[in-house]
C-alpha positions in Angstrom: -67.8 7.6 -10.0 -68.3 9.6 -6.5 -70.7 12.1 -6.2 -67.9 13.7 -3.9 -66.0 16.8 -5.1 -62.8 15.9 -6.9 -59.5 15.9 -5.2 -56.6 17.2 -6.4 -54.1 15.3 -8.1 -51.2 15.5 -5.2 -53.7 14.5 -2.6 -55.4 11.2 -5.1 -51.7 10.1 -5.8 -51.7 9.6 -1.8 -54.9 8.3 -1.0 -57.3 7.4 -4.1 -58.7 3.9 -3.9 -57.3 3.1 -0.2 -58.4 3.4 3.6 -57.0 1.9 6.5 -57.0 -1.8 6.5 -60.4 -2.2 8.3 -59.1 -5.6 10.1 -55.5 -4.1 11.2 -56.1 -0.4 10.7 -52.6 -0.4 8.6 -52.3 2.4 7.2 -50.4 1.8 4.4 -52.0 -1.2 2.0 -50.8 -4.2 3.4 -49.3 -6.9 0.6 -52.2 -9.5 0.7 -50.1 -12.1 -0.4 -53.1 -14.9 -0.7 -54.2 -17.4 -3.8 -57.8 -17.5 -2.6 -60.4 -15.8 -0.4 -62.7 -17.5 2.0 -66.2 -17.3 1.2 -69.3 -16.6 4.1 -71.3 -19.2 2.2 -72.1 -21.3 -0.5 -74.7 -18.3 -1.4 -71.9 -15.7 -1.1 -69.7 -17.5 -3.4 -72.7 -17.9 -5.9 -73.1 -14.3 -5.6 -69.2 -13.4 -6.3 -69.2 -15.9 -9.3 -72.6 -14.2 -11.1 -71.2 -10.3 -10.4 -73.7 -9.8 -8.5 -71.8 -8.8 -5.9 -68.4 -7.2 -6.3 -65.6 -8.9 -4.0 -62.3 -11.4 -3.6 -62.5 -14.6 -5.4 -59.0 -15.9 -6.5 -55.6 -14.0 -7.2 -55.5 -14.3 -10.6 -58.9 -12.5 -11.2 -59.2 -9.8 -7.8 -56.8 -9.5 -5.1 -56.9 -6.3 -2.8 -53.7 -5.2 -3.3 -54.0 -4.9 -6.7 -57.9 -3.9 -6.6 -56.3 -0.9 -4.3 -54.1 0.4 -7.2 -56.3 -0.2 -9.8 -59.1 2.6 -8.3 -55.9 4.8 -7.6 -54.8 4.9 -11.1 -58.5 4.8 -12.1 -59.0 8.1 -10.3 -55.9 9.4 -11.6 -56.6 8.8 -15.4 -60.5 10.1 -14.4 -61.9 6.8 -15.7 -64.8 4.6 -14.4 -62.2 1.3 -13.4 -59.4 0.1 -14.5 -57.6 -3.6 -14.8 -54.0 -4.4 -13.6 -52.1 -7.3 -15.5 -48.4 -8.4 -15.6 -46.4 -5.8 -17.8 -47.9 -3.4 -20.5 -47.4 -5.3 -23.2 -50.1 -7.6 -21.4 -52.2 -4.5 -20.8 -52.0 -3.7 -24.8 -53.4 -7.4 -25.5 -55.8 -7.0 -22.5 -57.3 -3.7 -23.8 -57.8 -5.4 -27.3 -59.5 -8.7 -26.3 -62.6 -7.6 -25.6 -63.3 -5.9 -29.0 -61.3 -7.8 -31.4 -62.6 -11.0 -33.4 -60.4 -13.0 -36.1 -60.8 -11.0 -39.2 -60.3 -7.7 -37.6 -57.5 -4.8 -37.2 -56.3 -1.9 -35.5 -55.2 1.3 -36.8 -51.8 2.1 -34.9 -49.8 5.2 -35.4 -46.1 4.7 -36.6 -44.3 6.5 -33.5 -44.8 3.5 -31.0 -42.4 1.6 -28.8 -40.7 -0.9 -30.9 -41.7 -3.7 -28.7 -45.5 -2.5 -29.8 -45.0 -2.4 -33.4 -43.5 -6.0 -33.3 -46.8 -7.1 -31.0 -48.9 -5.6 -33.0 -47.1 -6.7 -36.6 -45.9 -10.0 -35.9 -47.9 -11.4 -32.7 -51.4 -10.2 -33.2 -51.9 -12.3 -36.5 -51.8 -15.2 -34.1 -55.5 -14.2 -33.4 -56.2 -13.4 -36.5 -56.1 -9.8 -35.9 -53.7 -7.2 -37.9 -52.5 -4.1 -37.7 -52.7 -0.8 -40.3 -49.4 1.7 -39.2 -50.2 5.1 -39.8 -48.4 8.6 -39.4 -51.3 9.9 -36.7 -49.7 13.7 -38.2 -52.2 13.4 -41.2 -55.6 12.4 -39.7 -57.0 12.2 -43.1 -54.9 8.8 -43.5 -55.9 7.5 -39.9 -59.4 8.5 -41.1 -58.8 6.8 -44.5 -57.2 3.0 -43.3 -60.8 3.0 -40.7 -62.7 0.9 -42.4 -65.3 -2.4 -41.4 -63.3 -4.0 -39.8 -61.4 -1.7 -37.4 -62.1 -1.7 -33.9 -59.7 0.1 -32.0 -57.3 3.5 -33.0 -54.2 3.1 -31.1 -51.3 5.3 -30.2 -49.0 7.1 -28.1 -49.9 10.4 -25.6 -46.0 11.2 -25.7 -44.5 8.3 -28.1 -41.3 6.2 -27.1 -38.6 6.7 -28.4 -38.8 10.2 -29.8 -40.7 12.4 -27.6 -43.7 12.9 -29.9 -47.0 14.5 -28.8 -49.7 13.3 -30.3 -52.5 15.6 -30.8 -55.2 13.5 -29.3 -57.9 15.9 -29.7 -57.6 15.4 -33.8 -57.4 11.3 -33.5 -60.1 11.1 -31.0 -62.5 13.3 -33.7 -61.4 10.9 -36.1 -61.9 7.4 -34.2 -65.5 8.7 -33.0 -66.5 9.2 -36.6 -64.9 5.9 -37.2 -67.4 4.8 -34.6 -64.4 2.9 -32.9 -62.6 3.6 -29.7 -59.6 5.7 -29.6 -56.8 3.3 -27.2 -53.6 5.7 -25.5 -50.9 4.5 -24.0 -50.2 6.9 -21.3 -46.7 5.6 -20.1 -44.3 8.6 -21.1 -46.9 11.0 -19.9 -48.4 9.6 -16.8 -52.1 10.7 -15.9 -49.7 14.1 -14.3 -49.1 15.7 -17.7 -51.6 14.2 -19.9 -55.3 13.1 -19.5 -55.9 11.1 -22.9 -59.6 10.7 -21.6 -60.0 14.4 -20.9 -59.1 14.2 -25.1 -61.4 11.7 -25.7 -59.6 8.9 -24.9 -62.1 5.7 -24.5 -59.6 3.1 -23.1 -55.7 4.2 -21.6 -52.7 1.8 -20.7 -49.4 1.9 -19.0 -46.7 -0.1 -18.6 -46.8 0.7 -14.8 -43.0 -0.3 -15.0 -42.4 3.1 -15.8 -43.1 6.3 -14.4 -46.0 5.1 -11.9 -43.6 3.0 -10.1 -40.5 4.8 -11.0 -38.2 2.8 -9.0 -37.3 0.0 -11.9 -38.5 -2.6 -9.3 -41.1 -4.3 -11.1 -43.0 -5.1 -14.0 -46.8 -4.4 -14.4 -49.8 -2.9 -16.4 -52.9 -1.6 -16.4 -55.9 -0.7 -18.6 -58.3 2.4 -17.7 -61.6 2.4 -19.1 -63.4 5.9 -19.6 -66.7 4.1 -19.2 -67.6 6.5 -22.1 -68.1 4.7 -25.0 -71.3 3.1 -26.2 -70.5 -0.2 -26.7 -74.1 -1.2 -28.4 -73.9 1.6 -31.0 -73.4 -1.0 -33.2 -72.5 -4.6 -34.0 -69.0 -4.4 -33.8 -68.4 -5.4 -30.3 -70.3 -8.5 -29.0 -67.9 -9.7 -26.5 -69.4 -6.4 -24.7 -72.9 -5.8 -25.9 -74.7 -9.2 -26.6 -75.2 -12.5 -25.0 -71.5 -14.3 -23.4 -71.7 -17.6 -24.3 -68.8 -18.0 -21.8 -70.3 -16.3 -18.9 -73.9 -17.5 -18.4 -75.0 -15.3 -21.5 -74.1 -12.1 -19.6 -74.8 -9.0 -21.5 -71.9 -6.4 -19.8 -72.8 -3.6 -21.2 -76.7 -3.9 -20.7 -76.1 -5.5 -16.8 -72.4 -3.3 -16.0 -72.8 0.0 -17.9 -69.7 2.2 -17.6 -68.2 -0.9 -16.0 -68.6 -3.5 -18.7 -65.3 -3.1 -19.8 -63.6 -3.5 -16.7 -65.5 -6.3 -15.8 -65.3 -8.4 -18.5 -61.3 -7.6 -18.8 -61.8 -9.4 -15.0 -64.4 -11.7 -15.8 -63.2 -12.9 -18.9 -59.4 -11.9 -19.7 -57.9 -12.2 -16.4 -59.6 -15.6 -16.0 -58.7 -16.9 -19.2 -55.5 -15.3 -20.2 -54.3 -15.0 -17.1 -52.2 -12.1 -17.3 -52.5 -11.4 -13.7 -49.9 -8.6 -11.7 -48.8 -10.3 -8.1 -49.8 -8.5 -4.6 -46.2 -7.4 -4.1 -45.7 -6.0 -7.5 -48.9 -3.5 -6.8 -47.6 -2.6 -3.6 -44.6 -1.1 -5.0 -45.9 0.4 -7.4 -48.7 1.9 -5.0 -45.5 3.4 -2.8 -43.8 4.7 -6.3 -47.4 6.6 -7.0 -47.8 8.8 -3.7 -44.1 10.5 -4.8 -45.3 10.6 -8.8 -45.6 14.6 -9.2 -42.9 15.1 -7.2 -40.8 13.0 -9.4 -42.3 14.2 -12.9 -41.9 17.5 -11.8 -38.2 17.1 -11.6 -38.2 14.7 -14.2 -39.3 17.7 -16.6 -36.9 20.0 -15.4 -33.9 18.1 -15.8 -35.1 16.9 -19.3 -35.4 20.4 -20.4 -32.2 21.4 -19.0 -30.4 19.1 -21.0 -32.4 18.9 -24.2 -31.6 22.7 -24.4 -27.7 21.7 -23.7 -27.8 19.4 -26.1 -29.4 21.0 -29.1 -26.4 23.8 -28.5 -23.9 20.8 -28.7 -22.0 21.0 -32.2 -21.4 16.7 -31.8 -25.4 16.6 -32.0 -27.3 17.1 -35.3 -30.8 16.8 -33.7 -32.4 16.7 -30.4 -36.7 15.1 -30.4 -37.5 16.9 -27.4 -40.7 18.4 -27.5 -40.2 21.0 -24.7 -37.7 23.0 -27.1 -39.5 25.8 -29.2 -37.5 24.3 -32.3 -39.6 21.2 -32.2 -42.6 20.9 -34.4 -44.5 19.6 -31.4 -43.9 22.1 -29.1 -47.1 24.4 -29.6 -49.3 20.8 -28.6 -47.9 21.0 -25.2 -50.2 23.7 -23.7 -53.3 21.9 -24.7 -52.0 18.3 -24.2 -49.2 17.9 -22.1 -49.6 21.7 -20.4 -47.1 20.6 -17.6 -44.5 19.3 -19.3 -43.1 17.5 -22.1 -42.3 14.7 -20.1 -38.4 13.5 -19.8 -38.1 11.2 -22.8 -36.6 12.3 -25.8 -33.8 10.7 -28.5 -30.9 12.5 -29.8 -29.3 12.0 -33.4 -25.1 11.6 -32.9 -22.6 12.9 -35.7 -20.5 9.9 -36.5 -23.9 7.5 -36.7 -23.9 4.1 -35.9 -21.1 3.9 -34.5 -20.4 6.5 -33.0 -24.0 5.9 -31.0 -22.4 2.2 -30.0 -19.1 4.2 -28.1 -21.5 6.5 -26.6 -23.9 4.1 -24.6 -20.4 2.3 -24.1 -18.3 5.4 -22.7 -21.2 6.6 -19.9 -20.7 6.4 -16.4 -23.5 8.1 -14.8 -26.0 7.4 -16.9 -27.3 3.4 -17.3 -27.6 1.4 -20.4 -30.7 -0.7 -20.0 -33.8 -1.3 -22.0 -36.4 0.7 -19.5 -37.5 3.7 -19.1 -39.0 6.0 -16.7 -36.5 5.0 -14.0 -35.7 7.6 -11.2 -32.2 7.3 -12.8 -31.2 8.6 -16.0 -30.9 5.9 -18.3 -29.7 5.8 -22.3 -30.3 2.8 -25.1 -29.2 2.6 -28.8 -33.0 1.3 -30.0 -31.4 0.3 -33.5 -29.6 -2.6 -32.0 -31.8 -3.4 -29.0 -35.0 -2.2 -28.7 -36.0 -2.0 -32.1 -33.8 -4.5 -34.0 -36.6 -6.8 -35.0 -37.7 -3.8 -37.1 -37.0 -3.2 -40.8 -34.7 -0.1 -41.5 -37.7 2.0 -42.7 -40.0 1.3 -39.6 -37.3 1.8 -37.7 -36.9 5.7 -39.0 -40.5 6.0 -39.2 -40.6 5.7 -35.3 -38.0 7.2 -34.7 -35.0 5.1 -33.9 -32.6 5.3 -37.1 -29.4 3.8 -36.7 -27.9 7.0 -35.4 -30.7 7.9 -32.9 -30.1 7.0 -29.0 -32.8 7.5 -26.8 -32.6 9.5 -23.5 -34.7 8.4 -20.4 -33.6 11.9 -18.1 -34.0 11.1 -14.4 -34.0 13.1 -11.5 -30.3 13.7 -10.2 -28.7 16.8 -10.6 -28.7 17.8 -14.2 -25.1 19.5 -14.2 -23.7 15.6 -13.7 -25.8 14.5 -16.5 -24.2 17.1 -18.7 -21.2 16.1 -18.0 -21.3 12.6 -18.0 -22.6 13.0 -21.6 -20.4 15.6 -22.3 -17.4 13.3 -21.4 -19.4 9.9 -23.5 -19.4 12.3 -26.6 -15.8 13.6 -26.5 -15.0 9.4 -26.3 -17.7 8.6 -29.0 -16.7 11.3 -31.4 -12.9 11.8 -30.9 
């Protein structure tokens, strides 16, 4: 970390991690779209392959595009590095590599993106690793399913579908006396309304195909590292903090520090899972940064607007959003979220099923796809698409029962919004 005095969060969405191209002097990082990097030397390349010298080796491990949005969201988040990787469900598996081993689990909170409960349910046992779901409301059960053989807490900052805040602050108490990391995914929030580290956050990811790019151009991910935790407290994590049989017998923690993480996510999980995000997908997602409190700003706005018109609406039975005083979350927003509640939130349709399936179907503003986080307001029935693969009760436990559709607000003008949902609920409930 520099010695410097921090920036502001407006002026590091612009220029954190980037200068002028010193070849070009581009301004703006150029898209180096290049498999390999020419080495000075024989030595050089040595030195590159040992970490003893940070630099470009091959795509798929560094690239500079990429390494230039990985220290911009690294400064962002307030963490020591970061590693970009294909999507976020590559940056969930990427965050977990290093400190799993067959035999061992994760305690995960039941409000999670369905896509994550099925990864972490299903997939996960492929490794020999498992899963305890928890509600992360009562800490006393996430403090009660730690046990030897957890290494990782996992949850949401503002959970997908519903809108839920966790209180971080609580879960982070918990996983320290665990003597495990606490793992956030920041996507809903983005590092403009919620610092999980700030909370005690060790590790954060995003599906940067969200908010950070916020243009639903590509797909990405990234894991921040707080460089915080003490990886040789104890046994539990020797991929970090004893001898790498597969790198030379490398000891990251003793030789990196704050950095081991990082580096061994480069080192060892880029190289051999290969997860990697391309030069051009970075680049977008760089542009999509510099505009990302301008665009969660309105995002916020709009999402309150109509959260508050829809709670009012008598074809509604509930509205998630945590920015309305009748939501039980609302009073974590000062200390967690304190500038906003972000703009993701699900609503509960008289009529049910349904009468969900003739909303999504009778929109004309809004878009029915499986994203979120898009500049444009977009609207899913998670029952049948997003969450499908789940079982009726998981399903209501995170939040997406059969009559629930989840709201991803956008930034037009939030009069059209109302009225194109106005219009979709007079079809879907007539």
């Amino acid at each position: 970390m520099s010695d410097e005095p921090q920036q502001g969060f407006d002026t590091l969405q612009v220029h954190a991690g980037t200068a002028a191209d010193p070849a070009t002097g581009a301004r703006q990082v150029p898209i180096y779209q290049s498999t390999g990097f020419q080495f000075q030397d024989a030595a050089h390349a040595a030195r590159l392959f040992n970490l003893e010298e940070v630099g470009y080796i091959y795509s798929r491990l560094t690239n500079p595009t990429v390494g230039a949005l990985q220290n911009r969201i690294a400064a962002l988040e307030g963490g020591a590095g970061a590693v970009c990787c294909s999507s976020g469900h590559a940056a969930q598996i990427m965050a977990l590599f290093p400190l799993m081993m067959p035999g061992c689990n994760v305690v995960a909170s039941t409000r999670l993106y369905g896509g994550t409960v099925t990864q972490f349910t299903h997939t996960i046992k492929r490794f020999g690793w498992s899963a305890k779901f928890v509600d992360f409301d009562d800490t006393d059960a996430v403090a009660a399913a730690i046990d030897e053989n957890t290494r990782a807490v996992f949850c949401e900052s503002i959970a997908n579908p519903g809108g839920y805040i966790t209180d971080l602050d609580a879960i982070a108490a918990v996983a320290n006396k665990g003597g495990v990391p606490l793992i956030v995914d920041n996507t809903s929030a983005t590092p403009y309304l919620c610092n999980p580290i700030n909370h005690g956050a060790t590790l954060v990811v995003h599906s940067t195909t969200k908010y950070l790019t916020g243009n639903g151009t590509v797909t990405g991910g990234a894991v921040v590292d707080s460089g915080k935790f003490d990886w040789s407290a104890s046994d539990k994590f020797p991929s970090l903090a004893t001898p790498e049989d597969a790198y030379h017998g490398l000891n990251f923690h003793k030789a990196l520090g704050p950095m081991a993480f990082t580096f061994h996510s480069i080192a060892i999980g880029l190289r051999d899972l290969g997860m990697t995000m391309n030069p051009q997908g970075a680049h977008y997602t760089l542009m999509g940064i510099e505009s990302l409190s301008l665009r969660m700003d309105k995002h916020v706005a709009n999402a309150k607007t109509v959260a508050t018109w829809l709670e009012s609406d008598p074809r509604i039975e509930q509205v998630t959003y945590a920015g309305l005083e009748s939501s039980p979350y609302y009073n974590r927003i000062e200390t967690i979220c304190p500038k906003g509640a972000g703009a993701l939130f699900t609503i509960s349709v008289k009529g049910g099923y349904d009468a969900c399936v003739k909303l999504v179907d009778s929109v004309k503003l809004f878009s029915l796809v499986a994203n979120l986080g898009d500049a444009r307001s977009l609207l899913i029935h998670s029952a049948s698409t997003t969450h499908r693969q789940l079982t009726p009760e998981q399903q209501a436990a995170a939040g997406a029962a059969p009559n629930v559709v989840r709201l991803s607000i956008g930034i037009e003008d939030p009069n059209d919004l109302i009225a194109d949902l106005d219009q979709a609920l007079t079809a879907a409930t007539a």
